[in-house]
N, C-alpha and C positions, 0 to 999 in steps of 0.2 A: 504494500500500500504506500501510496507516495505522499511525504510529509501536507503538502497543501491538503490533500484530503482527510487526512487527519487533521489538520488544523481547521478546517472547515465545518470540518461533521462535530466537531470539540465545542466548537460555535453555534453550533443547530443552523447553519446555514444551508443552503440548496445549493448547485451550480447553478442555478437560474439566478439567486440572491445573492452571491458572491459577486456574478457578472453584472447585477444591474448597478451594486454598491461600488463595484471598481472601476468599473468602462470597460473591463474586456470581454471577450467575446465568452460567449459559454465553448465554443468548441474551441476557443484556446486553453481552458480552465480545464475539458478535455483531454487534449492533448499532455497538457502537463500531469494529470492524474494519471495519465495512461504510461507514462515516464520520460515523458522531454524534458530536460532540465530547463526551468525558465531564466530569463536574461536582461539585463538592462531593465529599459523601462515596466515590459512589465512583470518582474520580478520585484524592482521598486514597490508597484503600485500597488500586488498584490500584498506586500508585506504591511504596507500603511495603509490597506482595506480590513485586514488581518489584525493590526495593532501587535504584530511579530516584528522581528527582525529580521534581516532580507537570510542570515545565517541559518533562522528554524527553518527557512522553507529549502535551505540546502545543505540537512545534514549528513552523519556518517552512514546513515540507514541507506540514502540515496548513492553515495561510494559504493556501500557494498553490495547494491544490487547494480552499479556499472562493470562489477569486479566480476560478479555470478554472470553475467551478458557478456562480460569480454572473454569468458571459460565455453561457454556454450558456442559463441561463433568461431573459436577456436576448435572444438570440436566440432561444428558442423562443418568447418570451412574442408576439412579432409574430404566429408562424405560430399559435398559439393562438387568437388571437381570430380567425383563419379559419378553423380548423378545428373548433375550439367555439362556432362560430354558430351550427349547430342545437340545443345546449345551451342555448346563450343565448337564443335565441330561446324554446325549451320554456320558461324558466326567464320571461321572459317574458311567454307569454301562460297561463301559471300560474294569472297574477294574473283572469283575465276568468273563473271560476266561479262567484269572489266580489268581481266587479266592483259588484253590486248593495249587496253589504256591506261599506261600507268600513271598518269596522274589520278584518276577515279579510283583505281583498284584500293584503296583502302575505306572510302566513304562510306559504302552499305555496311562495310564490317562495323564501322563506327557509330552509324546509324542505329543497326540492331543492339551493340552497348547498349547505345544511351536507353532507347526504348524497354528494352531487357533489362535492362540496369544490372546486367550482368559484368562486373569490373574487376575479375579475378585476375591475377598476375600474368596466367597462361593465355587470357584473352589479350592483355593488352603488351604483352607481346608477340601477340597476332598482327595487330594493328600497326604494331610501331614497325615491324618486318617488313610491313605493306610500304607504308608513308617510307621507311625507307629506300625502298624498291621504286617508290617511284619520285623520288630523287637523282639516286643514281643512275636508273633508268634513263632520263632525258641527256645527261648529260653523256655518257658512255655514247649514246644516238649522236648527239653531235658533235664529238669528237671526230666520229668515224665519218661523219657528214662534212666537219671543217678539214679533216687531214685529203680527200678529195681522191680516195679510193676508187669512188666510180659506184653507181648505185647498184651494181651488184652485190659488195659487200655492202651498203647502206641496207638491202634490203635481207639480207641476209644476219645480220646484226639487231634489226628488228626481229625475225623470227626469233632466233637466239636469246633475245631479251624477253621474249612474252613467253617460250618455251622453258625456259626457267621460272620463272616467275608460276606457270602450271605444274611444274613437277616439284616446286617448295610447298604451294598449295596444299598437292594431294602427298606430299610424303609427310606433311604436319598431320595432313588428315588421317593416314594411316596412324601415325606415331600415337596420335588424342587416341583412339581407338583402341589402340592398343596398352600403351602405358601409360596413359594423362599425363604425355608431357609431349613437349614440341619436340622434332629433331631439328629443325633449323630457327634459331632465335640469335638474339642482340645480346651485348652483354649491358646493354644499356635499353633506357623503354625514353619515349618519345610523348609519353603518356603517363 
């Protein structure tokens, strides 16, 4: 139970009463019951609706259940990356519609993130692969374009470039599939 709501119900207060006495919203008053820590102002205001100190409404009770919640996402986060393999993998092979365009080839991947709100280490080393890839990409391209080879190799250098780019793809894809991890990543995220 989170301090405001003990402090509240201590008071024979409602969340509807709390909120009309304070000015904030009932589903902020919500929110913080449910375990957001509040902040600033209205942390302030709740405390001098309260006639508490801004401290009761953030005690050690409130530490130990960020303590208990950072044990558990630490345990889940294992069972995540096997359970969100097929996520990950989708997330993934994303990137191969515009494997051909490597300035694109990282945005769907990035896309479905956000949307997913999936932002495991393994995914956003997906992503930063990508954004890397097409970095390098353009420029490796006009290298070969400025040294004036002749567009045989220009065109040939393009393939080479998107053909790689598909077989990191699908060897990541194999790799999530099989041991949830990447074979080819950064040692660095970009993300």
């Amino acid at each position: 139970m989170s301090e405001l709501k003990k402090i509240r119900e201590t008071k024979n207060l409602t969340q509807e009463e709390l909120a009309e006495k304070s000015g904030i919203s009932v589903r902020t008053i919500q929110r913080i019951e449910a375990g957001t820590t509040p902040k600033g102002y209205t942390l302030k205001t709740l405390a001098e609706s309260l006639d508490v100190s801004e401290n009761d409404l953030l005690t050690s009770e409130t530490i130990k259940e960020e303590i208990v919640i950072d044990e558990i996402i630490f345990v889940t986060e294992e069972n995540d990356s096997l359970s969100n393999s097929g996520l990950i993998k989708i997330i993934n092979l994303s990137s191969l519609p515009f494997a051909w365009l490597p300035i694109a080839n990282f945005l769907l991947p990035l896309l479905i993130m956000f949307f997913t709100k999936e932002k495991s280490p393994i995914v956003k080393q997906i992503i930063s692969l990508q954004i890397f890839l097409a970095i390098i990409s353009p420029i490796i391209f006009m290298l070969i374009a400025l040294l004036k080879l002749g567009s045989v190799s220009v065109m040939i250098t393009m393939i080479v470039l998107v053909l790689a780019n598909v077989y990191i793809i699908l060897r990541n894809a194999y790799e999530i599939d099989k041991k949830q991890s990447l074979r080819y990543k950064l040692n660095f995220s970009f993300i």
